[in-house]
C-alpha positions in Angstrom: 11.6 0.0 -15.5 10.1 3.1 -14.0 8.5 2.6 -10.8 5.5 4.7 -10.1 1.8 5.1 -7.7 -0.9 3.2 -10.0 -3.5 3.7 -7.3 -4.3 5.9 -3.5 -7.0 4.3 -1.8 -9.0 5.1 1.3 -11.4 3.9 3.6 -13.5 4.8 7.0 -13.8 1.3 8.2 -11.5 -1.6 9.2 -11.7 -5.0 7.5 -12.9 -2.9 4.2 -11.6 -2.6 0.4 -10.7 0.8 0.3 -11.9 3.0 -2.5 -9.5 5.0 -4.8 -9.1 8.4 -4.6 -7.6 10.8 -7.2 -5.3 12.3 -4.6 -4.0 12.2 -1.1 -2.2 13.7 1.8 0.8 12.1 3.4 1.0 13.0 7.1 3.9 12.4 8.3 4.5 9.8 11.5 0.8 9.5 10.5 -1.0 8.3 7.7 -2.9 8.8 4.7 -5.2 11.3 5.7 -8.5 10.3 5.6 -8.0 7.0 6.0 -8.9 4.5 8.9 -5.9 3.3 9.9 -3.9 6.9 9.8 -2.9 6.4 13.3 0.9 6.2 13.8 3.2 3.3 14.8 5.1 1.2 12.3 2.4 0.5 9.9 1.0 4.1 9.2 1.1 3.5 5.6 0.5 0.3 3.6 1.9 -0.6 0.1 0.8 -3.5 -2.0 2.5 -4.0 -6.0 0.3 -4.3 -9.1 1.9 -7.4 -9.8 0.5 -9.3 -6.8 -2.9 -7.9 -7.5 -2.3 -9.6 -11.0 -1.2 -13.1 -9.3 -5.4 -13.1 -8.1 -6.9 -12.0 -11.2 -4.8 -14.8 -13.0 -6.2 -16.9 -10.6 -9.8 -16.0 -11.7 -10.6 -13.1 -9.2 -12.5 -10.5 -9.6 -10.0 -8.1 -8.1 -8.4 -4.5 -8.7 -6.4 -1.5 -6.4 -7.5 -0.9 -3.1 -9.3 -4.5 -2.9 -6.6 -5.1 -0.8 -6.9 -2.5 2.0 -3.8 -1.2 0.6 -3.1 2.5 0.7 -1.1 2.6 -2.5 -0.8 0.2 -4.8 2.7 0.6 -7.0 3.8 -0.2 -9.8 7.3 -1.7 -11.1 9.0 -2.2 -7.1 9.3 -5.7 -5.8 8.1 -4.7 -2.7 8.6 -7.8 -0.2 12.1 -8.3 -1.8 13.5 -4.7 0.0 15.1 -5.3 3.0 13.4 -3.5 6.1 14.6 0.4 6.4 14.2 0.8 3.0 13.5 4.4 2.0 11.2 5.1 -0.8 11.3 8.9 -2.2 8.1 9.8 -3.8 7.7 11.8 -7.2 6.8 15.1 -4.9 9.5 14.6 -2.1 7.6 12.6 0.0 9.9 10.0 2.1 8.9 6.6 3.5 11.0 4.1 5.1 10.0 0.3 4.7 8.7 -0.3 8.5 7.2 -4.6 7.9 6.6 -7.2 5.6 3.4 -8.8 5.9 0.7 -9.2 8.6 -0.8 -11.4 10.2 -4.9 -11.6 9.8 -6.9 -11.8 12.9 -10.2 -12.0 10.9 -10.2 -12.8 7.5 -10.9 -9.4 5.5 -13.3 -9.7 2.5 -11.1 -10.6 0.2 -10.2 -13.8 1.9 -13.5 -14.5 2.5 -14.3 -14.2 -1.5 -11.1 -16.1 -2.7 -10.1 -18.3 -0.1 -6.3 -16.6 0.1 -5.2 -13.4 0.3 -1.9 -11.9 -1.1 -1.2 -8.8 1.6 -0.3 -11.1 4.5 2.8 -12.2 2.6 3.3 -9.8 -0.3 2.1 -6.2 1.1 4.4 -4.2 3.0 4.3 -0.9 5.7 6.4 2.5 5.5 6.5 5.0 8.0 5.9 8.6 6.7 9.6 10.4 7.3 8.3 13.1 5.2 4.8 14.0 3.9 3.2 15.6 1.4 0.7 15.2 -1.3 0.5 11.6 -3.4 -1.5 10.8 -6.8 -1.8 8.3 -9.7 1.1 8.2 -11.6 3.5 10.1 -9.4 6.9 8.8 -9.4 8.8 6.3 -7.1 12.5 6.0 -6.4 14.2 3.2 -3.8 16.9 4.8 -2.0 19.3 1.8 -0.7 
């Protein structure tokens, strides 16, 4: 199975969905530019699969990319089963290493609030940005072990 970006989402506010964007900018040690939480340390960039986003609409939800707060939803990786120091090689060079699984929610995001559970505490993951560069929709992705 090829593993690729399905979706690169954004937002200017904490606690928020983000909103999909045809294309972004990896900085690296960074962030997604644009983004609210572009500001360094071990979470600069977060990843969420497809397939988790599909465990909540089986369960009824009204839910899609970037509902999540997730930077970029994938497609075809099981994300939480990579160990940590993963490195994930992006279609057009850019390199991330797997930084945390997880998080833990201080205040439940909007999601949670909706639904009653939320699937990026246990099944979204960080990366640092190693090396940047543009992202988009359909761009390839390739786990390095």
């Amino acid at each position: 199975m090829t593993a690729f970006i399905v979706s690169v989402n954004i937002s200017d506010k904490k606690g928020m969905k983000k909103r999909p964007v045809s294309a972004g900018v990896l900085e690296k040690a960074k962030g997604l530019a644009g983004d609210i939480h572009a500001e360094g340390g071990i979470r600069q960039l977060s990843l969420l699969a497809e397939e988790s986003i599909a465990k909540m609409q089986a369960g009824g939800y009204d839910v899609k990319a970037g509902d999540f707060a997730e930077n970029i939803t994938t497609s075809g990786i099981d994300l939480i089963g990579l160990p940590l120091g993963t490195l994930i090689k992006t279609g057009k060079g850019c390199l991330l290493k797997l930084s945390k699984k997880g998080k833990e929610c201080h205040h439940h995001c909007e999601i949670y609030r909706q639904a009653g559970s939320c699937v990026m505490p246990t099944e979204g993951v960080f990366c640092e940005i190693l090396e940047g560069g543009a992202v988009k929709p359909g761009d390839s992705l390739e786990v390095l072990l």
